[in-house]
mmCIF entry with sequence, helices, sheets and N, C-alpha, C, O atoms, coordinates in Angstrom:
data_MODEL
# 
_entry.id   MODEL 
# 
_entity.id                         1 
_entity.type                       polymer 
_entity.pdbx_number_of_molecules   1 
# 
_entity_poly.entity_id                      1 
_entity_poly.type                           'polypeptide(L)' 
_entity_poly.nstd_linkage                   no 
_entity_poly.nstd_monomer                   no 
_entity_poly.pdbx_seq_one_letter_code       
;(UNK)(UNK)(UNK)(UNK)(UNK)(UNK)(UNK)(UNK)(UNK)(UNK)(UNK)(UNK)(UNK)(UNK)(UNK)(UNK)
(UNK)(UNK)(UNK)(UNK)(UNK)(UNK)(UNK)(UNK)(UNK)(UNK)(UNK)(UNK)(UNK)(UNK)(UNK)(UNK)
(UNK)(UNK)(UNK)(UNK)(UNK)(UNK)
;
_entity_poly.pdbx_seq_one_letter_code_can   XXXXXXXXXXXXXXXXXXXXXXXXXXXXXXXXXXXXXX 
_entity_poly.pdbx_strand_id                 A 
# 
loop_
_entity_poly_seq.entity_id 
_entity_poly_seq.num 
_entity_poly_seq.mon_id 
_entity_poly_seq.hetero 
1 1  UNK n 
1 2  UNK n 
1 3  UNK n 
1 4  UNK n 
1 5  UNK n 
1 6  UNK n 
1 7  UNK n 
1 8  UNK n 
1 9  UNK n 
1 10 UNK n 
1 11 UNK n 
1 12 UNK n 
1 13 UNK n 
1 14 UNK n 
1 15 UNK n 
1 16 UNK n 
1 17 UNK n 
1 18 UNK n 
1 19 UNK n 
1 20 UNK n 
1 21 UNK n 
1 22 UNK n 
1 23 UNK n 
1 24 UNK n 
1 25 UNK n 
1 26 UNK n 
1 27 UNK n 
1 28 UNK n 
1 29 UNK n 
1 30 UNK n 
1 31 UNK n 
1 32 UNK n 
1 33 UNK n 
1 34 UNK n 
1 35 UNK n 
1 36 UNK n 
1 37 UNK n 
1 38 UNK n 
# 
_struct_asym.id          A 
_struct_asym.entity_id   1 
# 
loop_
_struct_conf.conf_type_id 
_struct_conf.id 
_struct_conf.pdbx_PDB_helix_id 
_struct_conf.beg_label_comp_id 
_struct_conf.beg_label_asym_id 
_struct_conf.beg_label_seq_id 
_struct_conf.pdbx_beg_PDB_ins_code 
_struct_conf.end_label_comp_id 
_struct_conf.end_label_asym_id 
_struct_conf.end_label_seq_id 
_struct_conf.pdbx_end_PDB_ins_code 
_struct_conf.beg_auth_comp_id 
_struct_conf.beg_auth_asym_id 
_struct_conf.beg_auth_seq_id 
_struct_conf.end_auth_comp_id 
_struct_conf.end_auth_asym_id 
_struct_conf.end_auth_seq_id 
_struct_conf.pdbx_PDB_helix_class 
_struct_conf.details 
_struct_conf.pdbx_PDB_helix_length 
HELX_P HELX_P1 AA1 UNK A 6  ? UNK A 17 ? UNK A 6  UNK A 17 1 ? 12 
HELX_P HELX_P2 AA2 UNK A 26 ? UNK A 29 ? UNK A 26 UNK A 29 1 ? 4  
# 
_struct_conf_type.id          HELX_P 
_struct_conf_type.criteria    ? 
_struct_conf_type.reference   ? 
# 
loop_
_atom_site.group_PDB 
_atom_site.id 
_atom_site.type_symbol 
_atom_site.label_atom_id 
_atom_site.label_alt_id 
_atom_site.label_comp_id 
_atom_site.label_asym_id 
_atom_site.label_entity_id 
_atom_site.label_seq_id 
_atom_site.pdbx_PDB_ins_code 
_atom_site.Cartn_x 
_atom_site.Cartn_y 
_atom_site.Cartn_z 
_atom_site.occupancy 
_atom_site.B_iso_or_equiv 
_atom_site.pdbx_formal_charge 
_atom_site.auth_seq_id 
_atom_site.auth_comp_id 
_atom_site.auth_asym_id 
_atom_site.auth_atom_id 
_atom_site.pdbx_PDB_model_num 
ATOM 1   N N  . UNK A 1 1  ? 61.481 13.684 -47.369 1.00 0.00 ? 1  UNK A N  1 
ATOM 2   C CA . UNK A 1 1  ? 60.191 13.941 -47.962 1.00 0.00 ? 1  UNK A CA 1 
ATOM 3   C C  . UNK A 1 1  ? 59.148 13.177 -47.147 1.00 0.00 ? 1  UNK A C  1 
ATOM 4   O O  . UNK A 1 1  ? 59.279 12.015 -46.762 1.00 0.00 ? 1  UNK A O  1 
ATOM 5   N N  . UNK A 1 2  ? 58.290 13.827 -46.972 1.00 0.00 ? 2  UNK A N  1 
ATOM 6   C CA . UNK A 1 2  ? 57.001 13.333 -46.058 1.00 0.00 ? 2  UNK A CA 1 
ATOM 7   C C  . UNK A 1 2  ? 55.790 13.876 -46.857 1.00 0.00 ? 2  UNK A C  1 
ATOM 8   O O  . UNK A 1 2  ? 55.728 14.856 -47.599 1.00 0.00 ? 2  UNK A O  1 
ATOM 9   N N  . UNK A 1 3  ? 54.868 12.996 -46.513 1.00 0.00 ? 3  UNK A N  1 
ATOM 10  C CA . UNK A 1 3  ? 53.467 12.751 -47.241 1.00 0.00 ? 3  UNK A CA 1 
ATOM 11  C C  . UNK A 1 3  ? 52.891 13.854 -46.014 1.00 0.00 ? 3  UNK A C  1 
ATOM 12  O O  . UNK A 1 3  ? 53.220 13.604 -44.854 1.00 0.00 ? 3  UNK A O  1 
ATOM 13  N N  . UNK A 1 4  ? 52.134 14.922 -46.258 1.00 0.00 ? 4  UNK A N  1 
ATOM 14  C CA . UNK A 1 4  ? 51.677 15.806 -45.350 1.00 0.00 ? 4  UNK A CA 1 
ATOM 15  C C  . UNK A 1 4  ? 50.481 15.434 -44.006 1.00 0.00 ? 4  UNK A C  1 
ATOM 16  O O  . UNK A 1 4  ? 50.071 16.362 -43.309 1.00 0.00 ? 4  UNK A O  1 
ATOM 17  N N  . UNK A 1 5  ? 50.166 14.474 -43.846 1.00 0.00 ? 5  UNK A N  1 
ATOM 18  C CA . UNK A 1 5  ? 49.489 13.890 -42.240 1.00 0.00 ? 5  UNK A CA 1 
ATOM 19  C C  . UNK A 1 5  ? 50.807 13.793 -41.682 1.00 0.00 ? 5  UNK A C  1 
ATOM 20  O O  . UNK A 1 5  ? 51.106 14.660 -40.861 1.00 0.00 ? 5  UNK A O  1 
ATOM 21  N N  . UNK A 1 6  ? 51.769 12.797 -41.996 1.00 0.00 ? 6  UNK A N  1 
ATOM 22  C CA . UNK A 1 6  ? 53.020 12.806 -40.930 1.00 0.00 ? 6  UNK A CA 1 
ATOM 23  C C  . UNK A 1 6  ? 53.971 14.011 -40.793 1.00 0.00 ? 6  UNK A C  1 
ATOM 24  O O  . UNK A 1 6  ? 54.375 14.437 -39.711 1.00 0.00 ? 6  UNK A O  1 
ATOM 25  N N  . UNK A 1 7  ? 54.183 14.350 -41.607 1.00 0.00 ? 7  UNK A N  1 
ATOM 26  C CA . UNK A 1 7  ? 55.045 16.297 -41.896 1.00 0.00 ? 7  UNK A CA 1 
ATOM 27  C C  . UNK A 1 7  ? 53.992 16.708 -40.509 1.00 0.00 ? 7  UNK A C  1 
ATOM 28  O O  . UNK A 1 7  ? 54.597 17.090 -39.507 1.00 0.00 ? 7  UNK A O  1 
ATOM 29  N N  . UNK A 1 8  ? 52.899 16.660 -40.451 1.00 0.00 ? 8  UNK A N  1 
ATOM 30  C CA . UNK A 1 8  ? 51.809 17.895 -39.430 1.00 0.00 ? 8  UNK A CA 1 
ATOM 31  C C  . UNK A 1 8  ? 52.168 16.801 -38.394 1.00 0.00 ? 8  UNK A C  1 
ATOM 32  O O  . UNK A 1 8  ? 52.522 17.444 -37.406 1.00 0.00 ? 8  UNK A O  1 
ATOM 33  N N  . UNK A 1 9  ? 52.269 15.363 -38.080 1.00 0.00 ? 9  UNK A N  1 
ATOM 34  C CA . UNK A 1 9  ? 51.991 14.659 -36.759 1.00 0.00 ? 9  UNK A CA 1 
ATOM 35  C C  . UNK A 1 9  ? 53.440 14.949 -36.194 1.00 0.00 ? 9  UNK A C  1 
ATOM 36  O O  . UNK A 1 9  ? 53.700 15.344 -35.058 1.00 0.00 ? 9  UNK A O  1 
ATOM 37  N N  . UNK A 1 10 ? 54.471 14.631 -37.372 1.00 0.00 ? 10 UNK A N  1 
ATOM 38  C CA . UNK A 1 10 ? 56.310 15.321 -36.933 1.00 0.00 ? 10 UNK A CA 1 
ATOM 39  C C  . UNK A 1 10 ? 56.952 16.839 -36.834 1.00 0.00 ? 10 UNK A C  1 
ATOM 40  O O  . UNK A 1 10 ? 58.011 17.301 -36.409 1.00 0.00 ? 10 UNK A O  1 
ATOM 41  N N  . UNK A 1 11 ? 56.051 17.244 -37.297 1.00 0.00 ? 11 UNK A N  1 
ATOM 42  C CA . UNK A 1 11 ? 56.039 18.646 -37.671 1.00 0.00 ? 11 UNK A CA 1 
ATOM 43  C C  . UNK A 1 11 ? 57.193 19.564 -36.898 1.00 0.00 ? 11 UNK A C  1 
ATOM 44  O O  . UNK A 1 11 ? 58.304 19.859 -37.341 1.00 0.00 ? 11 UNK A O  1 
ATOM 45  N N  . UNK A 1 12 ? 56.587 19.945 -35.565 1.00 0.00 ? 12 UNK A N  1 
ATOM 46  C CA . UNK A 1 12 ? 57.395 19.945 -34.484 1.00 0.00 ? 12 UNK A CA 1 
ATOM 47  C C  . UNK A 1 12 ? 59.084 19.686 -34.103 1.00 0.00 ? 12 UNK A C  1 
ATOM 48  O O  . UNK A 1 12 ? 60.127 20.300 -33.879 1.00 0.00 ? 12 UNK A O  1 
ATOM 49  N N  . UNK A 1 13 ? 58.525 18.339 -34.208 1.00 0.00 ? 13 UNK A N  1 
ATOM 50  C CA . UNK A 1 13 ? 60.429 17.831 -34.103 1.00 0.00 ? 13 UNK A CA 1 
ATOM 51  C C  . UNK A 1 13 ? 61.327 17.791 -35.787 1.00 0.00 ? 13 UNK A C  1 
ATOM 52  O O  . UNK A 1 13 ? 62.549 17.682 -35.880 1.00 0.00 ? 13 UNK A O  1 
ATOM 53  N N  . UNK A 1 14 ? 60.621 17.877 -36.669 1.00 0.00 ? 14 UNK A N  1 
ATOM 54  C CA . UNK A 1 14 ? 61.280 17.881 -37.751 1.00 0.00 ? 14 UNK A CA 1 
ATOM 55  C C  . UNK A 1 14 ? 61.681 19.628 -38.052 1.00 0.00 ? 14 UNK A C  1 
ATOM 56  O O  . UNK A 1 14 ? 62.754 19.873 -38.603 1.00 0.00 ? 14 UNK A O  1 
ATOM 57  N N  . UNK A 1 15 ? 60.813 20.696 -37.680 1.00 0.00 ? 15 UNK A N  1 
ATOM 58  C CA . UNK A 1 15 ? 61.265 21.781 -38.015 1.00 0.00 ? 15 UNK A CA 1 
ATOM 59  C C  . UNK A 1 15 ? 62.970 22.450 -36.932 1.00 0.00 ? 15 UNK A C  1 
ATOM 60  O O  . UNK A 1 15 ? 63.875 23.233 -37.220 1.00 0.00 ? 15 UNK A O  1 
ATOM 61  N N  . UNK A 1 16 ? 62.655 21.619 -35.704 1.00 0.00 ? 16 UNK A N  1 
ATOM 62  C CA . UNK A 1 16 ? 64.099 21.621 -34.784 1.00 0.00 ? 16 UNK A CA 1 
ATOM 63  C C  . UNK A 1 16 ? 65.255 21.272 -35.438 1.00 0.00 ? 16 UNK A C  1 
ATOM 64  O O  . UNK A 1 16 ? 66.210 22.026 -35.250 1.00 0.00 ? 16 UNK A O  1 
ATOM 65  N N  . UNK A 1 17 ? 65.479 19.962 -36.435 1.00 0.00 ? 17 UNK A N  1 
ATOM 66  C CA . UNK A 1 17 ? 66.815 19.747 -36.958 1.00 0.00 ? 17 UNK A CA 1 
ATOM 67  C C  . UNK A 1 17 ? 66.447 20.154 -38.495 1.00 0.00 ? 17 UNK A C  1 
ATOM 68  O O  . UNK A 1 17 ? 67.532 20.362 -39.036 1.00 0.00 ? 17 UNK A O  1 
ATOM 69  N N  . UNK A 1 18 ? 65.413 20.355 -39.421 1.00 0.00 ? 18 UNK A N  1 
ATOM 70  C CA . UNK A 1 18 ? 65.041 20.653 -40.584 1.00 0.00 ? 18 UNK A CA 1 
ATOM 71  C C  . UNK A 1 18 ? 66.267 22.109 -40.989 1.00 0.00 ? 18 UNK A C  1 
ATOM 72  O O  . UNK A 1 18 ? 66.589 23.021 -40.226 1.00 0.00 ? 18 UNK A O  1 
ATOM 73  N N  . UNK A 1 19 ? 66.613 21.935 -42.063 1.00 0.00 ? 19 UNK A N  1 
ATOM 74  C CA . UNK A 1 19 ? 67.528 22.880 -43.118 1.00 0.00 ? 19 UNK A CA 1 
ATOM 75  C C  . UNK A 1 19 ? 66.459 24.147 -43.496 1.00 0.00 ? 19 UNK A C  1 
ATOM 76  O O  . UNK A 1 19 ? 66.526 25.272 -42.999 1.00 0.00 ? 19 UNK A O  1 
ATOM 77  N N  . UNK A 1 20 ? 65.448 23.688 -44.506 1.00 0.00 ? 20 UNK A N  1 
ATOM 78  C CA . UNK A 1 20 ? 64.509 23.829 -45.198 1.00 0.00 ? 20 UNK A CA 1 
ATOM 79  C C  . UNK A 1 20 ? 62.886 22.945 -45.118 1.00 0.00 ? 20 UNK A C  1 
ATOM 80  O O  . UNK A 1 20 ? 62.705 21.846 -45.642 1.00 0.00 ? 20 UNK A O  1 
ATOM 81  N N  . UNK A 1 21 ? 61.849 23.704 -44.362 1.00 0.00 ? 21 UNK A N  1 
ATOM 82  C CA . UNK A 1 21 ? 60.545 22.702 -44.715 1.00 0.00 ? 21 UNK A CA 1 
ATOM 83  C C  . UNK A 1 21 ? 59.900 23.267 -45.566 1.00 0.00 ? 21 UNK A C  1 
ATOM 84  O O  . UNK A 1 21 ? 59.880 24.494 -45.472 1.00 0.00 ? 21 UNK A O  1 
ATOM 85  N N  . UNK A 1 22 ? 59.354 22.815 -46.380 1.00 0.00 ? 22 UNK A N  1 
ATOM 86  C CA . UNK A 1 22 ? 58.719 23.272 -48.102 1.00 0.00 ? 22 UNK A CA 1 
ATOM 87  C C  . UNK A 1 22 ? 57.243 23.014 -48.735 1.00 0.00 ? 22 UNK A C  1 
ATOM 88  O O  . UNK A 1 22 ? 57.153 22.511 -49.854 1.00 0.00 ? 22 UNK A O  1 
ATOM 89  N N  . UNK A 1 23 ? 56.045 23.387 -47.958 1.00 0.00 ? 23 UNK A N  1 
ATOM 90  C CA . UNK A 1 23 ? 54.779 22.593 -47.596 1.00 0.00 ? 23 UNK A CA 1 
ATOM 91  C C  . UNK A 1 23 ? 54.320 23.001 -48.892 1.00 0.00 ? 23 UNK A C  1 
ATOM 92  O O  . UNK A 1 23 ? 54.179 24.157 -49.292 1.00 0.00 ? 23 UNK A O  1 
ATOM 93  N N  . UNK A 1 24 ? 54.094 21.893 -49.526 1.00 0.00 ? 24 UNK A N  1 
ATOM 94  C CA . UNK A 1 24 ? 53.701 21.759 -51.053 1.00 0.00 ? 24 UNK A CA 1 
ATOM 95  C C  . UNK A 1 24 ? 51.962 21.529 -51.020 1.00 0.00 ? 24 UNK A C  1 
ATOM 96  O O  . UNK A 1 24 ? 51.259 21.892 -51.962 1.00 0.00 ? 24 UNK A O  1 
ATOM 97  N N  . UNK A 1 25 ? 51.580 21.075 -50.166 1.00 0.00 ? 25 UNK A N  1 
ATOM 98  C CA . UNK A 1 25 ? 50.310 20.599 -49.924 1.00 0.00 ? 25 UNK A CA 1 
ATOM 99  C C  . UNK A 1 25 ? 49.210 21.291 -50.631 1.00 0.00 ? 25 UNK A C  1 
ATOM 100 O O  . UNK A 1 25 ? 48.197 20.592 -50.622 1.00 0.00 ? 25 UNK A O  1 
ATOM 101 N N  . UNK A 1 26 ? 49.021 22.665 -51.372 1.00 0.00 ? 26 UNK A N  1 
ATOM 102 C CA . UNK A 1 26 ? 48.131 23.434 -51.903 1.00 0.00 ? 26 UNK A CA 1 
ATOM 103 C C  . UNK A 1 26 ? 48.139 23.178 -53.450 1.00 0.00 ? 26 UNK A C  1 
ATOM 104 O O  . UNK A 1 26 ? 47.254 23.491 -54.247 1.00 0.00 ? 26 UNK A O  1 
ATOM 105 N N  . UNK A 1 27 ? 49.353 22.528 -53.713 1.00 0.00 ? 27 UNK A N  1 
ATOM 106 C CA . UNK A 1 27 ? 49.646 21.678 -55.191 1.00 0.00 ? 27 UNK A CA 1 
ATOM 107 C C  . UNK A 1 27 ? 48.378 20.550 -55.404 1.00 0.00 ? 27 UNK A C  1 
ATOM 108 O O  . UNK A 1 27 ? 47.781 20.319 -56.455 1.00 0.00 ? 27 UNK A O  1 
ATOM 109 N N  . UNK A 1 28 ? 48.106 19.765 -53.726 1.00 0.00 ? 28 UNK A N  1 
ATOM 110 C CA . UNK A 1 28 ? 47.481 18.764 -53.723 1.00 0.00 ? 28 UNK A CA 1 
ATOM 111 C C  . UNK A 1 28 ? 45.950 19.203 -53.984 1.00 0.00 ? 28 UNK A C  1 
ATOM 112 O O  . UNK A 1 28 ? 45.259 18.623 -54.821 1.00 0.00 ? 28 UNK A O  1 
ATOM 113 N N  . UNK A 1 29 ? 45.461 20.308 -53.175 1.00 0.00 ? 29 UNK A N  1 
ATOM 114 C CA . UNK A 1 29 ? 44.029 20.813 -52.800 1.00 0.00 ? 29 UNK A CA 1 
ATOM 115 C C  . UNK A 1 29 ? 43.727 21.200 -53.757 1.00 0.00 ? 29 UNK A C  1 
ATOM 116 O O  . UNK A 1 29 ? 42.608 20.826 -54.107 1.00 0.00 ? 29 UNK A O  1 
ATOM 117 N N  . UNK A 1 30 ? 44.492 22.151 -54.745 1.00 0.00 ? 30 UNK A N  1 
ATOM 118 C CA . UNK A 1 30 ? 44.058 23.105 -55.938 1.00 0.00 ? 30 UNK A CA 1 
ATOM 119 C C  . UNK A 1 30 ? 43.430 22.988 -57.035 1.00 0.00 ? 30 UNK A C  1 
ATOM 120 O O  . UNK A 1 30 ? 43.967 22.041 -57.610 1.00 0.00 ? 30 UNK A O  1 
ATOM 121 N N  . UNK A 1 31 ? 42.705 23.344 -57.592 1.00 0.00 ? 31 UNK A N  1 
ATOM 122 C CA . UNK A 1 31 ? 42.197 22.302 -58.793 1.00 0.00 ? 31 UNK A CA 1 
ATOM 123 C C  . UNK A 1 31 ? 43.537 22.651 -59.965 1.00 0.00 ? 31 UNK A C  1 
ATOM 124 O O  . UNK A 1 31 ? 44.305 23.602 -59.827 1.00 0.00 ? 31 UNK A O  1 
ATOM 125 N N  . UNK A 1 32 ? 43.604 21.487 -61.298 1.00 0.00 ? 32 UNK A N  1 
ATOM 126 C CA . UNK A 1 32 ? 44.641 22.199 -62.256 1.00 0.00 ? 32 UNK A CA 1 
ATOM 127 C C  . UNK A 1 32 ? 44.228 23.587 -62.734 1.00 0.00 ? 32 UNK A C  1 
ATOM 128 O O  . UNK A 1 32 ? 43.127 24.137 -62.700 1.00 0.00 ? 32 UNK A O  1 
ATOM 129 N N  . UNK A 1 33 ? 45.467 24.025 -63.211 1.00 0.00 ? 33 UNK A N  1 
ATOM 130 C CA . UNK A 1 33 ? 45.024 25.335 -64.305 1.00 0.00 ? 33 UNK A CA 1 
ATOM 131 C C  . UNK A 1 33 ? 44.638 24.660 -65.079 1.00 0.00 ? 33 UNK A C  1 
ATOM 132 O O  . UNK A 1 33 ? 44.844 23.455 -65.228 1.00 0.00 ? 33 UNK A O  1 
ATOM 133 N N  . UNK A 1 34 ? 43.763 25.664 -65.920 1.00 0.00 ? 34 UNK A N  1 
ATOM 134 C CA . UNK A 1 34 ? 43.069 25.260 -67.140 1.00 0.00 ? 34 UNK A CA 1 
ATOM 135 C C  . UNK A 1 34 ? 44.530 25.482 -67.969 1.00 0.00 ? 34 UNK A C  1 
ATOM 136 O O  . UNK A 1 34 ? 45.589 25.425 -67.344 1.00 0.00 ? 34 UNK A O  1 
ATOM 137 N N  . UNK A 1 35 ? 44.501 25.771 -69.600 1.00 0.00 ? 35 UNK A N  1 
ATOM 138 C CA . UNK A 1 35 ? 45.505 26.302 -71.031 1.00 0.00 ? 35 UNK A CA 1 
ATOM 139 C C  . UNK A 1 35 ? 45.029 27.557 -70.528 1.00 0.00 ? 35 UNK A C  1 
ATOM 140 O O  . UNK A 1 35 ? 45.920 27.925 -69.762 1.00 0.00 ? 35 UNK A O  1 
ATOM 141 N N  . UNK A 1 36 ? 44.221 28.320 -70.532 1.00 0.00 ? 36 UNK A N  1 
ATOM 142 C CA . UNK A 1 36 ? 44.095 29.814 -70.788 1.00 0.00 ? 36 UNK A CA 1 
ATOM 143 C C  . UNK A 1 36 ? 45.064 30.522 -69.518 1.00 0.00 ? 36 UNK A C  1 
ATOM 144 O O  . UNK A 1 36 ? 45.668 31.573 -69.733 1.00 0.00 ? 36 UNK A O  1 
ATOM 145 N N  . UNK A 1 37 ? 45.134 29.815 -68.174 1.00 0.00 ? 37 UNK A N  1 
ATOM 146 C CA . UNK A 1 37 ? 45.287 30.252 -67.020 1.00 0.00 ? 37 UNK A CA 1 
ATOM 147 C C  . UNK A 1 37 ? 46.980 30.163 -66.754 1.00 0.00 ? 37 UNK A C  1 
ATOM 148 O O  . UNK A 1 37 ? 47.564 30.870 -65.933 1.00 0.00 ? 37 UNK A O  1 
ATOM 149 N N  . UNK A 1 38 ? 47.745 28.970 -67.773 1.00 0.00 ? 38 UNK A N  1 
ATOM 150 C CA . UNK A 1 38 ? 48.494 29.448 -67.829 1.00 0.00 ? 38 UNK A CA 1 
ATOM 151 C C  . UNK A 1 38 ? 49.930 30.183 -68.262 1.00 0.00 ? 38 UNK A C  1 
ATOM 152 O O  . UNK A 1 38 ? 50.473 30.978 -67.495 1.00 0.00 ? 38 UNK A O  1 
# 
């Protein structure tokens, strides 16, 4: 698990031996749902 500045600075060499990369980062940007939304 990586905090997303180092995931983008490793990015590269981590997607070469990586299984699965899983960029959650739009969790971070998004505003919450409201109750109605979800």
């Amino acid at each position: 698990m990586f905090c997303a500045h180092h995931a983008r600075e490793h990015g590269e060499k981590l997607r070469t031996i990586a299984v699965n990369v899983h960029d959650e980062t739009g969790k971070l940007i998004d505003p919450p749902a409201t109750e109605v939304e979800r």
